[in-house]
BAZA-159562 format. One record per residue: z, y, x of N, C-alpha, C in turn; residue number from 1; residue in three letters; chain. Coordinates in Angstrom, 2 decimals, always signed. Layout:
BEGIN
((Z Y X) (Z Y X) (Z Y X) NUM 'ala' 'A')
...
REM end
This chain:
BEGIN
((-12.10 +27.13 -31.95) (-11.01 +27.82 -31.27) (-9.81 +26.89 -31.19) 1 'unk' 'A')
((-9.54 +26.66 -30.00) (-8.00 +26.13 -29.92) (-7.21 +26.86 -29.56) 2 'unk' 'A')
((-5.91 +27.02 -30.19) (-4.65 +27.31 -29.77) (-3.70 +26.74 -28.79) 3 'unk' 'A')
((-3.42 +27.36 -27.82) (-2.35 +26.52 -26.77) (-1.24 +26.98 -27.23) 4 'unk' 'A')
((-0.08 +26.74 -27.19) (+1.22 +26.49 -26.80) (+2.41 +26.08 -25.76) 5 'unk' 'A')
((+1.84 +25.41 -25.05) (+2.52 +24.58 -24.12) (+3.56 +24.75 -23.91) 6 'unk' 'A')
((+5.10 +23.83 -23.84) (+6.78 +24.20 -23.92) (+6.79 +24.42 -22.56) 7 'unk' 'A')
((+8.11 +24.50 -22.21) (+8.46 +25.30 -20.91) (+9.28 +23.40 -20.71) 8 'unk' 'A')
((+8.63 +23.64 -19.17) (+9.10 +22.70 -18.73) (+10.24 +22.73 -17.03) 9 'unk' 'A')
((+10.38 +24.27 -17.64) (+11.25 +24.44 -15.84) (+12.78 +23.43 -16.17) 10 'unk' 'A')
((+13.18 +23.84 -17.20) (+14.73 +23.01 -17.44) (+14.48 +21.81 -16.85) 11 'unk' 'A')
((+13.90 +21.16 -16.81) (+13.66 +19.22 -16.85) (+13.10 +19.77 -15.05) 12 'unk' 'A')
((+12.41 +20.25 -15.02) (+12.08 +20.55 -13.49) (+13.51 +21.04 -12.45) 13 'unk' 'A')
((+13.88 +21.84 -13.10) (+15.57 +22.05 -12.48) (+16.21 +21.23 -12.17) 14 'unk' 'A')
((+16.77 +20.13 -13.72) (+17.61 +19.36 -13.24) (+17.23 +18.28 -12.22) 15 'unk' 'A')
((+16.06 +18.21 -12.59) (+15.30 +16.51 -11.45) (+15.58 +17.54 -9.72) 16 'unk' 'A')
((+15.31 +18.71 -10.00) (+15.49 +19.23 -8.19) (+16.83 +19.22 -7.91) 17 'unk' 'A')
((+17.50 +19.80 -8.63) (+18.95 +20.06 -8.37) (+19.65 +18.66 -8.36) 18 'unk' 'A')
((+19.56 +17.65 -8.88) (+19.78 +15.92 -8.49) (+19.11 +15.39 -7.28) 19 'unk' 'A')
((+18.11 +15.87 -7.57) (+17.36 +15.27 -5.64) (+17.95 +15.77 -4.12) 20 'unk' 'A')
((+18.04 +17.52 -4.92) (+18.73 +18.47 -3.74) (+20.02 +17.79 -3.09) 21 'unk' 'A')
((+20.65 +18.13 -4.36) (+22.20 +17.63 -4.34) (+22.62 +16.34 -3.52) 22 'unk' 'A')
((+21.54 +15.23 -3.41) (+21.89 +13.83 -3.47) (+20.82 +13.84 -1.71) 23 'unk' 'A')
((+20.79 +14.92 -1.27) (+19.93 +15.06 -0.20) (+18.54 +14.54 +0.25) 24 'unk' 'A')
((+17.40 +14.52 -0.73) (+16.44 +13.79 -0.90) (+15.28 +15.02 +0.11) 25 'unk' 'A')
((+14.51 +14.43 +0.40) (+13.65 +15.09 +1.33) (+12.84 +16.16 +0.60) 26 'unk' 'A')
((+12.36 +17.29 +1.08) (+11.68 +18.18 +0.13) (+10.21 +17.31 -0.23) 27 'unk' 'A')
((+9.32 +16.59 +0.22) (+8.26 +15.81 -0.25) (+8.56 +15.13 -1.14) 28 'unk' 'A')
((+9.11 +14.40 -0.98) (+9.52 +13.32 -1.94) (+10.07 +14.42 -3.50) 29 'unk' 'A')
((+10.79 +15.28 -3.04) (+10.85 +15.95 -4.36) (+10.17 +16.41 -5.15) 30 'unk' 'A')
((+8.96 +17.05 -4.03) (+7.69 +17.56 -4.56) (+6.75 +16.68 -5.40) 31 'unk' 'A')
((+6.84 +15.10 -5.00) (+6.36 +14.05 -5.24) (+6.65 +14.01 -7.04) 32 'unk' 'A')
((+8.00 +14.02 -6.88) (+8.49 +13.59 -8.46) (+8.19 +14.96 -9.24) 33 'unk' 'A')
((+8.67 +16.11 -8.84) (+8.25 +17.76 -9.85) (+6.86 +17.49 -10.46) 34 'unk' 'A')
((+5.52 +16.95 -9.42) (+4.21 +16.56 -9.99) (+4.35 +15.14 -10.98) 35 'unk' 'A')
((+4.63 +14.56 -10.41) (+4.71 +13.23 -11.86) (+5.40 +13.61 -12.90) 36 'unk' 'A')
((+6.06 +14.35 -12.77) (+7.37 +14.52 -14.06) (+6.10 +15.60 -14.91) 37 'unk' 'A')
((+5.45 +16.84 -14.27) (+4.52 +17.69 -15.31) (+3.82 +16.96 -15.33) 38 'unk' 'A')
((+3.21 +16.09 -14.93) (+1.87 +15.27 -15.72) (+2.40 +14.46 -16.61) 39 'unk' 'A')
((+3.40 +13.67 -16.68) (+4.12 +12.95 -17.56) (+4.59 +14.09 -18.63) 40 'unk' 'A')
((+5.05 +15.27 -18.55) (+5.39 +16.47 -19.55) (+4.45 +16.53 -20.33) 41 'unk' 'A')
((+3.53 +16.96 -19.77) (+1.73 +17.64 -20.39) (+1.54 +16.70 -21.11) 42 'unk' 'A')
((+1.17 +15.45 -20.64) (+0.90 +14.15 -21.44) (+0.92 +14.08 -22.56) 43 'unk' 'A')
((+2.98 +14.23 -22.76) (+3.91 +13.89 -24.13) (+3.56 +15.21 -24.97) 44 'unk' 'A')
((+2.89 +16.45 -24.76) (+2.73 +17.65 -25.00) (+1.76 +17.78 -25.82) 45 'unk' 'A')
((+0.17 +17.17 -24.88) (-0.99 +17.28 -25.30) (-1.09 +16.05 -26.08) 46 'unk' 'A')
((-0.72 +14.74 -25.47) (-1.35 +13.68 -26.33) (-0.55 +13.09 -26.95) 47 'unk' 'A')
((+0.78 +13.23 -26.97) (+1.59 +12.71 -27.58) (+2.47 +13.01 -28.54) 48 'unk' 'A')
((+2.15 +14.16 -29.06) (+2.51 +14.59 -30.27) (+3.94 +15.31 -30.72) 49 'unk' 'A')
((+4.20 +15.93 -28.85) (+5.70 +16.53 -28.86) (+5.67 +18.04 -29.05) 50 'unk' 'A')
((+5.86 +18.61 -29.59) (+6.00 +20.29 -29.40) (+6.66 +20.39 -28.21) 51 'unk' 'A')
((+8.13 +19.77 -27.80) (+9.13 +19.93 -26.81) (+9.44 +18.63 -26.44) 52 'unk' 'A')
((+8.78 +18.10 -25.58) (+9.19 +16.46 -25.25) (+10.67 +16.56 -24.39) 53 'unk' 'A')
((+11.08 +15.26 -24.68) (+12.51 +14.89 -24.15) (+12.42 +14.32 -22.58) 54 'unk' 'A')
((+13.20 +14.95 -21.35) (+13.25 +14.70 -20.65) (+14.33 +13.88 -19.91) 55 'unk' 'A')
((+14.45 +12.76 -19.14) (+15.77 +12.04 -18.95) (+15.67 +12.28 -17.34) 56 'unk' 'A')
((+16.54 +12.62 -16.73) (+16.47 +12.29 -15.20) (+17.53 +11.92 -15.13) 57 'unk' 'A')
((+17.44 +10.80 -14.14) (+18.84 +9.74 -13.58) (+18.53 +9.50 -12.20) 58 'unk' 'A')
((+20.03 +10.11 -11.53) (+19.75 +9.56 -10.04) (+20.69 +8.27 -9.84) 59 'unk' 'A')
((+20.43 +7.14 -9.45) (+21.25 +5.76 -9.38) (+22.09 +5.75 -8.23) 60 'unk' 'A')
((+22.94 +6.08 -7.91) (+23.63 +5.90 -6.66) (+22.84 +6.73 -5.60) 61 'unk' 'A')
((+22.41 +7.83 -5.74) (+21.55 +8.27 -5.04) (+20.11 +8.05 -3.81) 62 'unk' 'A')
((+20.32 +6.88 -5.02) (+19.05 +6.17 -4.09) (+17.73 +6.03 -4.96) 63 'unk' 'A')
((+17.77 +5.79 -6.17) (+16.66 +6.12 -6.86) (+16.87 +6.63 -8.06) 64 'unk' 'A')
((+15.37 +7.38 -8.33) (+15.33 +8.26 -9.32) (+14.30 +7.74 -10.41) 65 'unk' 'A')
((+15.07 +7.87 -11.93) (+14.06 +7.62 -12.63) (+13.74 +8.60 -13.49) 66 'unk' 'A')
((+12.83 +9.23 -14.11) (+12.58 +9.79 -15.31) (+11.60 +9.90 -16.13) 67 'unk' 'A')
((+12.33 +9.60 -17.10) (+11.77 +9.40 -18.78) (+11.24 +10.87 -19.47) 68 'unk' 'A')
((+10.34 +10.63 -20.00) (+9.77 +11.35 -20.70) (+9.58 +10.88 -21.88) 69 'unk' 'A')
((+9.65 +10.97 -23.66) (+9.91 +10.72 -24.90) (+8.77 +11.77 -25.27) 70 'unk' 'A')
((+8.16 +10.77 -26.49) (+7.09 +11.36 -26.81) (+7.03 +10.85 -28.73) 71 'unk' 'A')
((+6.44 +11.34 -29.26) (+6.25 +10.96 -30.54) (+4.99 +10.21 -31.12) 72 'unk' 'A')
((+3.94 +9.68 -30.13) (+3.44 +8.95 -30.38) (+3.37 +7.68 -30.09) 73 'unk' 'A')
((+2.89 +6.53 -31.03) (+3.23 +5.05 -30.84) (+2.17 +4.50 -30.00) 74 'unk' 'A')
((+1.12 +5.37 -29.70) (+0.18 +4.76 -28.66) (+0.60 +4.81 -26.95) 75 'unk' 'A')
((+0.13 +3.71 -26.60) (+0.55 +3.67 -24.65) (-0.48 +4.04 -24.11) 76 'unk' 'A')
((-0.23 +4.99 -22.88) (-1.10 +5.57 -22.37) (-1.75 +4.91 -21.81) 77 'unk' 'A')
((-3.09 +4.52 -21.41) (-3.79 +4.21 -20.40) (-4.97 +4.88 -19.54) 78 'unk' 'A')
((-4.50 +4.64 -18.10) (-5.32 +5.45 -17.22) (-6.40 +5.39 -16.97) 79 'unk' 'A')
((-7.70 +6.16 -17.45) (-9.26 +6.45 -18.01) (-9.83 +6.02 -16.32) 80 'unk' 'A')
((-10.98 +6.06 -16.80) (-11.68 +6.02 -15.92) (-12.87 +6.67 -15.98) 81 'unk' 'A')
((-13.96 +7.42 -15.64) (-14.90 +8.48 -15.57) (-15.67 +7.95 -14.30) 82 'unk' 'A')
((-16.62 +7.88 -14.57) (-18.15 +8.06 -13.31) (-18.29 +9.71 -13.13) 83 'unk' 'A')
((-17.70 +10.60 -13.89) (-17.58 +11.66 -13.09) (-16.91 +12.49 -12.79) 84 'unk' 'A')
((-17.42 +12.64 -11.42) (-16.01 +13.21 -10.58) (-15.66 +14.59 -10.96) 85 'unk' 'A')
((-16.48 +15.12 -11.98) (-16.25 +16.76 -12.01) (-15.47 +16.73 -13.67) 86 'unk' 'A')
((-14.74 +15.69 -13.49) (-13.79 +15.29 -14.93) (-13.31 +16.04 -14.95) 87 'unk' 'A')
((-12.72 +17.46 -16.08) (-11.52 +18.37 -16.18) (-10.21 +17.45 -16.30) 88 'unk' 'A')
((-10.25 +16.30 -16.43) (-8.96 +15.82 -17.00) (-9.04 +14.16 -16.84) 89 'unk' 'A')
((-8.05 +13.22 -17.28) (-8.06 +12.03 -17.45) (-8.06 +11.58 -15.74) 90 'unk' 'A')
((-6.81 +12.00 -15.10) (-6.44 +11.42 -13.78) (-4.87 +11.40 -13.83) 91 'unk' 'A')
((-4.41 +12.41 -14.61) (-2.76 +11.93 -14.83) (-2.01 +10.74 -14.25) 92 'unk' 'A')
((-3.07 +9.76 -15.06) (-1.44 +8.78 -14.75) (-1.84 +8.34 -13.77) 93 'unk' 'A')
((-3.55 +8.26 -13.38) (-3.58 +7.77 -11.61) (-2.70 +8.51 -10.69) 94 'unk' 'A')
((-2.83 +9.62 -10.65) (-1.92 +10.58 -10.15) (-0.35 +10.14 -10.07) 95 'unk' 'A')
((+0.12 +10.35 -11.34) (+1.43 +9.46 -11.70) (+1.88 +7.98 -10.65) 96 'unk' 'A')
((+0.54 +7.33 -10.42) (+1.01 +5.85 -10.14) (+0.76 +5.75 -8.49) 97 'unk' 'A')
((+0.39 +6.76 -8.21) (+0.32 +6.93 -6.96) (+1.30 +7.93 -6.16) 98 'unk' 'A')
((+2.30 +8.48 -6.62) (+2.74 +9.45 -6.06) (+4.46 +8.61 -6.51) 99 'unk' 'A')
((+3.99 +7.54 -7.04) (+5.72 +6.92 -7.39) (+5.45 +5.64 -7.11) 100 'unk' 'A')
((+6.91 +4.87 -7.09) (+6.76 +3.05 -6.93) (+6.67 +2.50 -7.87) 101 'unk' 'A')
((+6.94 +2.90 -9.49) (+7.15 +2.06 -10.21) (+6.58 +3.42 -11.50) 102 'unk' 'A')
((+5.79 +2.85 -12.24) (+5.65 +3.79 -13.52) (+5.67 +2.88 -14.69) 103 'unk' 'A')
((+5.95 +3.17 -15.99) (+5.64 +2.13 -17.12) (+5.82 +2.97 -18.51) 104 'unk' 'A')
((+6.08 +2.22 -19.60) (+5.74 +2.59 -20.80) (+6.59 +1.78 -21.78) 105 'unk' 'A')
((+7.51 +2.50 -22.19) (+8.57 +1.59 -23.43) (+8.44 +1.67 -24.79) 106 'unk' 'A')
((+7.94 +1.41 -25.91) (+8.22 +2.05 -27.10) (+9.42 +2.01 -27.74) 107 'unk' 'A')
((+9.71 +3.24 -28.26) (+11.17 +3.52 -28.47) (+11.71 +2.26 -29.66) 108 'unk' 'A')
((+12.98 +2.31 -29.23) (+13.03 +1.16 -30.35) (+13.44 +1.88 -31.83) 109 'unk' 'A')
((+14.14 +2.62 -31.61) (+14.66 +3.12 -32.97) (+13.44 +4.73 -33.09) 110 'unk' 'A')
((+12.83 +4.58 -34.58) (+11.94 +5.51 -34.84) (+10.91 +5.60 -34.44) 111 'unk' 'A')
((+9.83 +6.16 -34.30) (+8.28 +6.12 -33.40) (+8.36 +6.79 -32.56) 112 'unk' 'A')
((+7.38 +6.51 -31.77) (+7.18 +6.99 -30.29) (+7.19 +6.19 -29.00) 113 'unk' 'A')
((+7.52 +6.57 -28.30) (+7.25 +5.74 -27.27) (+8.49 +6.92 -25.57) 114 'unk' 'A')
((+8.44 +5.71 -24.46) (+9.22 +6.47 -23.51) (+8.23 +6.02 -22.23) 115 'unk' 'A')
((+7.65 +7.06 -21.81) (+6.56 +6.79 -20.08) (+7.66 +7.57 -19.10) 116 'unk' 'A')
((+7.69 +6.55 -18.04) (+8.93 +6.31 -17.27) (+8.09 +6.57 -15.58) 117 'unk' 'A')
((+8.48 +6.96 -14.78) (+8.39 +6.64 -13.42) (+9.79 +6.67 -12.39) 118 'unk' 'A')
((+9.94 +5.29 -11.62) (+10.60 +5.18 -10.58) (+10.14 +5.83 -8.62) 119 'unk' 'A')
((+11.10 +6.85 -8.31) (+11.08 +6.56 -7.16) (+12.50 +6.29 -6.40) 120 'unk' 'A')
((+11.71 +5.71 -5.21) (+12.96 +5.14 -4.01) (+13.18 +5.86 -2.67) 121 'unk' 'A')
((+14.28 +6.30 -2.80) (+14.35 +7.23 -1.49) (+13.96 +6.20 +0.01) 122 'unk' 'A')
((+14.62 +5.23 -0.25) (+14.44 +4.40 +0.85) (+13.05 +4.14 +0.87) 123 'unk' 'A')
((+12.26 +3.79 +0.52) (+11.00 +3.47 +0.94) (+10.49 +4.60 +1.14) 124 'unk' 'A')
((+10.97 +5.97 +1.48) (+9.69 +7.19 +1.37) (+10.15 +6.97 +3.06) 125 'unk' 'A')
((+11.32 +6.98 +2.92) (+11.90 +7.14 +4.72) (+11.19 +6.07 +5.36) 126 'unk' 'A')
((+10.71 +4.96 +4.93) (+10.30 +3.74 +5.62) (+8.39 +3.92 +6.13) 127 'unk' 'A')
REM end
């Protein structure tokens, strides 16, 4: 028997819309980041050892967006690979690396854990 839990991840979903909204970002492109940001959530949730993972969203001059996700484990994720296609799981971060320009993986410096990051660019979605 497993127990789920899973934290609520609308707050961190709010603020990343309400920064995109605000900063006039296209509804796709928003939609783009709401999906990377819960697979990056779930991630820090299921495999990374957060009850309530830490969410960072930063819009740069309103041209790009990054956000961090903080997790409590010291391992870096890497994206699986499966011969089969009827996988329940283990497409995340393909998902992740395709739906953004830039994704990566920091380990925190102070304390354990680690920070999985994705960049997008407004300008290149328009291009």
């Amino acid at each position: 028997m497993c127990a789920l839990n899973p934290p609520d991840w609308s707050a961190a979903r709010e603020a990343l819309r309400s920064a995109t909204s605000a900063a006039g970002w296209p509804d796709d492109l928003i939609s783009d980041a709401e999906l990377a940001l819960h697979e990056l959530f779930v991630n820090a949730w299921r495999h990374g050892g957060s009850p309530a993972p830490t969410v960072v969203v930063v819009l740069l001059a309103d041209r790009t967006l990054r956000v961090s996700v903080v997790d409590d484990s010291p391992d870096l994720p890497e994206p699986r690979v499966s011969a089969d296609p009827y996988e329940l799981s283990g497409r995340g971060l393909h998902l992740v690396r395709s739906l953004t320009h830039r994704f990566g993986t920091d380990p925190r410096r102070h304390g354990k854990g680690k920070l999985v990051w994705f960049e997008l660019d407004r300008a290149a979605w328009a291009s």
